[in-house]
C-alpha angles and dihedrals in degrees: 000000000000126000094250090061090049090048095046099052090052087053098046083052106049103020091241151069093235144010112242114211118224094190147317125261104240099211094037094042080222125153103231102212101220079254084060101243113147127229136177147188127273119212088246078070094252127123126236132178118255110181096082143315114338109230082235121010087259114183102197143194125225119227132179144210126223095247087059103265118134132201135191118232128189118264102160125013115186105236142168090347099319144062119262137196118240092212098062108000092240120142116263114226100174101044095125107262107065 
């Protein structure tokens, strides 16, 4: 599967290339999405969302601008039966769950 297939269906399925954080919940340790959606780390270091089904089972990556805002990127996105990764489409064998 190629990338921009990857890319594509995460964008079909949340109407956008990336998730912007609003804050963190101090007690929770939560990100809060500007749309309010809540997501948290896994232990495998990637970021899920918690408050509910994901469109689509998402595992992000947080990164961050020079003036503190952070944002959430797609690392995995669960298609056609795996997992792949949304840098270079490849199927993911080691993602936690299998």
């Amino acid at each position: 599967m190629e990338r921009a297939d990857v890319l594509r269906a995460f964008r079909e399925s949340f109407g956008e290339n990336e998730i912007t954080i609003k804050t963190i919940d101090p007690v929770s340790l939560h990100l809060i999405a500007l749309d309010g959606h809540r997501y948290a780390e896994r232990e495998d270091h990637t970021i899920v969302r918690v408050d509910g089904c994901d469109p689509l089972p998402v595992r992000f990556y947080t990164t961050a601008s020079h003036g503190g805002g952070l944002t959430l990127k797609p690392r995995f996105v669960y298609l056609d039966g795996a997992w792949r990764s949304a840098i270079d489409g490849s199927r993911e064998t080691d993602t936690g769950d299998e």
